[in-house]
C-alpha positions in Angstrom: 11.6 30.7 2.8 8.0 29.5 3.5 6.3 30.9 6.5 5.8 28.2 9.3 2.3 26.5 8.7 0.1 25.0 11.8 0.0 21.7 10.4 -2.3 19.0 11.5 -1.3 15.8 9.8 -3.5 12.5 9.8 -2.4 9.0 8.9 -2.1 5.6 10.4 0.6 2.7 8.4 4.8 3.2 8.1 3.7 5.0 4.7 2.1 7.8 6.1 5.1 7.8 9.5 7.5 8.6 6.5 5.3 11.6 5.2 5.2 12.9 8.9 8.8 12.1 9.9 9.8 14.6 6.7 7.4 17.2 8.0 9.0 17.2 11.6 12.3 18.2 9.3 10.9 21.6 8.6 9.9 24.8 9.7 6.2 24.0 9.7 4.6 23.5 13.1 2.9 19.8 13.9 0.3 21.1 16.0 -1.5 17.6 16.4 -1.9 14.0 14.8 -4.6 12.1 14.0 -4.2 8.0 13.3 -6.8 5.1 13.8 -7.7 3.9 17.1 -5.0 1.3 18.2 -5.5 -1.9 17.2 -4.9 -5.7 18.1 -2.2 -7.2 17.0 0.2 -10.1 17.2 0.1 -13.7 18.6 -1.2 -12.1 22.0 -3.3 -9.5 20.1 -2.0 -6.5 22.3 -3.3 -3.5 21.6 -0.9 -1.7 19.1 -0.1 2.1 18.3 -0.1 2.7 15.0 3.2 3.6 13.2 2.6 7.4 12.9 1.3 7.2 16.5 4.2 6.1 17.7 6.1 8.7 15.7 4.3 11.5 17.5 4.4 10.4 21.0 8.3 10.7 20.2 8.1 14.1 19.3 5.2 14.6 22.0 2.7 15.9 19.8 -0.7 15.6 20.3 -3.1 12.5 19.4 -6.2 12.4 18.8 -7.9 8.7 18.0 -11.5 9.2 16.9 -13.8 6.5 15.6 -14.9 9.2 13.6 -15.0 13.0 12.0 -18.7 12.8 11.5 -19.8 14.1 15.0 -19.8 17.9 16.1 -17.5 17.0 19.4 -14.6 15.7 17.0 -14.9 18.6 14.4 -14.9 21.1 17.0 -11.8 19.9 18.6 -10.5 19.7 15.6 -11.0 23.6 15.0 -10.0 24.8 18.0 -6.3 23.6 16.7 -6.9 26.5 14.2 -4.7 24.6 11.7 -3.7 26.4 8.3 -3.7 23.2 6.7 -4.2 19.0 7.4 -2.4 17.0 5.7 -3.7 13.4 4.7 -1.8 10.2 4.3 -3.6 6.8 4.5 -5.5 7.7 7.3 -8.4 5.2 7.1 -11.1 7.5 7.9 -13.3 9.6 5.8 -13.3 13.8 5.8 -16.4 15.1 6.1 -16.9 18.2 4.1 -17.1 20.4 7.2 -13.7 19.1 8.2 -12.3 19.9 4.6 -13.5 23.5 5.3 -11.8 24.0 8.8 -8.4 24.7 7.9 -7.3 27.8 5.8 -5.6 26.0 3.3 -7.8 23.4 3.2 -7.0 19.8 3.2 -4.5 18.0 1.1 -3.8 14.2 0.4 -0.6 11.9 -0.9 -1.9 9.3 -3.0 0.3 5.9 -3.9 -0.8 6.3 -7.2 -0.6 8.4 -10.2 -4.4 9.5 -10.4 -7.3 9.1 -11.2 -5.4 5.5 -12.4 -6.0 4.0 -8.7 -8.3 5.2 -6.6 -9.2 3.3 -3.5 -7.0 1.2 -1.3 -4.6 -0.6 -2.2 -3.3 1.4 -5.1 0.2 0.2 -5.0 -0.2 -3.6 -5.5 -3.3 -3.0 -7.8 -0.2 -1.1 -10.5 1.4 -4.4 -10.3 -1.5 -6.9 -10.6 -2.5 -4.8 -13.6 1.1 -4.9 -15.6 0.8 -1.5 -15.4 4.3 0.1 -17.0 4.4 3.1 -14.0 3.4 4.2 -10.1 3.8 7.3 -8.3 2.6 9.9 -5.8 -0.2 12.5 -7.1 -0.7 15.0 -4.3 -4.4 16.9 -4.2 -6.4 18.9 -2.7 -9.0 17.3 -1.0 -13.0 17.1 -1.6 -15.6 14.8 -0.7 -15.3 12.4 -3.4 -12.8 9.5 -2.8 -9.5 10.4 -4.2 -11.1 12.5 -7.0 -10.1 16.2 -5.5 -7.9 18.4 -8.0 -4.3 17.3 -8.6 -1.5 19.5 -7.2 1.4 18.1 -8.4 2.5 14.2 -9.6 5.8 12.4 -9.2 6.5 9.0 -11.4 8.6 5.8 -10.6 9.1 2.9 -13.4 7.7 -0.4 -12.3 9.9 -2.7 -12.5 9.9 -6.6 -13.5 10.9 -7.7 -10.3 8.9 -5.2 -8.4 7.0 -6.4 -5.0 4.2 -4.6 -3.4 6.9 -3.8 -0.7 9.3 -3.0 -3.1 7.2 -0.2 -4.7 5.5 0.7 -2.0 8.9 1.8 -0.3 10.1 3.6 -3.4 6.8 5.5 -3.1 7.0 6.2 0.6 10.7 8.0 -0.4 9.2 10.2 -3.0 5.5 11.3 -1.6 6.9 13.4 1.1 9.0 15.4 -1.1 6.1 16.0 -3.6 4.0 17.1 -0.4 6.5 19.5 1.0 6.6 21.2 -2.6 3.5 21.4 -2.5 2.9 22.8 0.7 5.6 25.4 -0.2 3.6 26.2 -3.2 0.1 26.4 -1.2 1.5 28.6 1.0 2.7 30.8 -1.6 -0.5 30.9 -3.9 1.4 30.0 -7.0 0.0 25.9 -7.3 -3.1 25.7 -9.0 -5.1 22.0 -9.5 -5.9 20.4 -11.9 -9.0 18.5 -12.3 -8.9 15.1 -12.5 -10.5 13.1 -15.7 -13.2 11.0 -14.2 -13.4 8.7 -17.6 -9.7 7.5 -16.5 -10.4 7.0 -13.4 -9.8 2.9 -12.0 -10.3 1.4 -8.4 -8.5 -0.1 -6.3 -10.2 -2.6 -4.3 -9.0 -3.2 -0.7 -6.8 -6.6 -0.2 -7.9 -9.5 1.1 -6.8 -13.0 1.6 -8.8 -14.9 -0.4 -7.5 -12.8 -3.6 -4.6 -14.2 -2.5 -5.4 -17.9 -3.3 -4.2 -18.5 -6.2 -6.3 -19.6 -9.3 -4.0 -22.0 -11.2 -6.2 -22.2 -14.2 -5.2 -18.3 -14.6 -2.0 -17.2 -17.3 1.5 -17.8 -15.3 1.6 -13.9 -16.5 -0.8 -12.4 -14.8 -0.3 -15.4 -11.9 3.7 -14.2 -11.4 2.6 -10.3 -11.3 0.0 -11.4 -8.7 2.6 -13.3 -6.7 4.8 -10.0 -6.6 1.8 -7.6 -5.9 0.8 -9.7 -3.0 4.4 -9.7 -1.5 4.6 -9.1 1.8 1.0 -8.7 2.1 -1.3 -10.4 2.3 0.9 -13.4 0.2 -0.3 -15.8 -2.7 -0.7 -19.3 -1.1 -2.1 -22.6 -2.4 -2.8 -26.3 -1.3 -0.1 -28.7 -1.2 -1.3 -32.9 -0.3 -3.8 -31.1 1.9 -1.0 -28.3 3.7 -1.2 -24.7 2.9 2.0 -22.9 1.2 2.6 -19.4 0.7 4.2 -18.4 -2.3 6.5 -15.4 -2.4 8.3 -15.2 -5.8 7.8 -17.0 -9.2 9.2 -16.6 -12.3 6.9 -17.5 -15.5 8.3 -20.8 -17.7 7.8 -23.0 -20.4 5.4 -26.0 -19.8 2.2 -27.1 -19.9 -0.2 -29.9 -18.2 -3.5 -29.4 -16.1 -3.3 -26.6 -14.0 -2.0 -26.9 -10.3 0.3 -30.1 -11.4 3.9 -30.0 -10.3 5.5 -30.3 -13.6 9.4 -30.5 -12.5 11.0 -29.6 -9.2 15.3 -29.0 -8.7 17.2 -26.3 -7.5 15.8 -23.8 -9.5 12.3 -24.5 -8.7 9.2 -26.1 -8.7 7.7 -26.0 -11.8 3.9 -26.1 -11.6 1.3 -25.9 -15.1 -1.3 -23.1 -15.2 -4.1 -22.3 -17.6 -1.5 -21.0 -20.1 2.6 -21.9 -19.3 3.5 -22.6 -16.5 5.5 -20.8 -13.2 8.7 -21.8 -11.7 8.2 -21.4 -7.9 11.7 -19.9 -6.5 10.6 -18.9 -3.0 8.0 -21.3 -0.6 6.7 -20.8 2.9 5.4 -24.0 4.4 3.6 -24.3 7.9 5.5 -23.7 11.1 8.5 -22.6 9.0 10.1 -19.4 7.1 9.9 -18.3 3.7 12.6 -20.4 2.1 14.1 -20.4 -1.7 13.0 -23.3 -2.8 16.6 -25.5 -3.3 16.9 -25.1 0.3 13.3 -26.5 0.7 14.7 -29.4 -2.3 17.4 -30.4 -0.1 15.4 -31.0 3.0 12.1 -32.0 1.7 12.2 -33.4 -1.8 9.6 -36.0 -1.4 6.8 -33.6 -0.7 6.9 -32.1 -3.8 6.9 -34.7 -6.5 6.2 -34.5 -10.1 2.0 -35.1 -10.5 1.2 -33.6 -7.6 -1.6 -31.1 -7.6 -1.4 -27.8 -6.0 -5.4 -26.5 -5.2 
């Protein structure tokens, strides 16, 4: 049995309350938290804890919310925790080196992707905008560089056809704290070892944003459809319909062709619109003021707005 760690454990969004919410299942001691600041959120734009915050005010441990680690006032609080190890999960902040030195074990990180494919941000919807055949959860030690620290140990998932960015990214929130708590176990024994990561194969991930989103019908309905799912539920593909916005949450690629943006067919099944090579059948619309619908409820109820030889922009 591993002895019990002090533990500090930073991270901010539900993926990095699953990390912490396996750790509070062990002998290790949480001896503090670190998330982001709260932030607004919401129709009223409240002030909102993050998820992990909220984890750790229900196991009252303590949380610290700094703007940043770059000032001697936050890393010396953050030594007097005398931590043997931090553990890293989507915080949102960047480690200075002299807070990757503080703890005796260092500073280790769960990354949503199997590096050095994805670096960066958004990791997880990047795999599925890129086709790429496989995700997972490559745990390192941590260094200065962003995401480029030694590799302690990797765990893969397929990606799937019908994948989502939520899809995957719950898949990888299941797995990444089981690969961090054998690798803890293994730090604390001495017997992992790193291994360096190949900088040559290294790929970023560029943080989301919601004009990435728009989507570009002269693209391939290929690369358009994995787009769609990468983007689902956030931030969501959405185009221009007669002048209204619609969001776009699943598509299937089809046969057709016609300039790109034109409704080709809509039934049931779809709404089948042309783009710069085939075409994609639309199964699942969200128009203004209403909920994401599949698209032969929206057929029944609103056939006349989507008529063949009309333009989506």
């Amino acid at each position: 049995m591993t002895d019990s760690l002090r533990i500090i454990f930073a991270g901010t969004p539900e993926f990095s309350a699953e990390h912490l919410k396996a750790l509070l299942g062990t002998e290790h001691q949480i001896v503090a938290v670190y998330t982001q600041p709260d932030r607004p959120s919401g129709r009223g734009q409240k002030l909102m804890p993050s998820p992990v915050k909220q984890l750790a005010l229900q196991h009252e441990i303590p949380v610290f919310q700094p703007q940043t680690l770059r000032d001697s006032d936050a890393q010396a609080q953050l030594a007097d925790l005398q931590a043997d190890l931090m553990v890293v999960v989507a915080y949102g902040l960047i480690l200075p080196q002299a807070v990757l030195d503080t703890p005796r074990l260092g500073c280790i990180n769960s990354h949503a992707s199997l590096l050095p494919r994805w670096r960066g941000a958004a990791p997880i919807q990047r795999a599925i905008e890129a086709g790429d055949a496989e995700s997972g959860v490559t745990v390192m030690q941590m260094e200065a560089g962003l995401d480029t620290g030694p590799m302690l140990l990797k765990v893969n998932t397929a990606i799937s056809d019908d994948d989502t960015g939520g899809s995957l990214h719950d898949r990888l929130a299941s797995i990444g704290p089981v690969a961090v708590l054998e690798a803890i176990n293994g730090l604390a024994a001495g017997t992992l070892v790193g291994e360096v990561q190949d900088d040559s194969l290294a790929t970023y991930a560029h943080k989301l944003n919601k004009e990435q989103a728009r989507i570009d019908w002269t693209r391939p309905a290929d690369e358009l459809q994995r787009l769609i799912r990468a983007f689902n539920p956030t931030p969501i593909c959405h185009s221009t319909l007669n002048g209204a916005p619609i969001k776009v949450l699943s598509a299937e690629c089809s046969e057709g062709n016609g300039v790109p943006g034109t409704i080709l067919d809509a039934s049931k099944q779809g709404l089948t619109v042309a783009c710069g090579t085939g075409a994609l059948l639309l199964t699942r619309l969200q128009l203004p003021g209403g909920k994401a619908l599949g698209f032969a409820d929206l057929y029944n109820s609103r056939r006349d707005q989507f008529s063949v030889g009309a333009v989506l922009v």
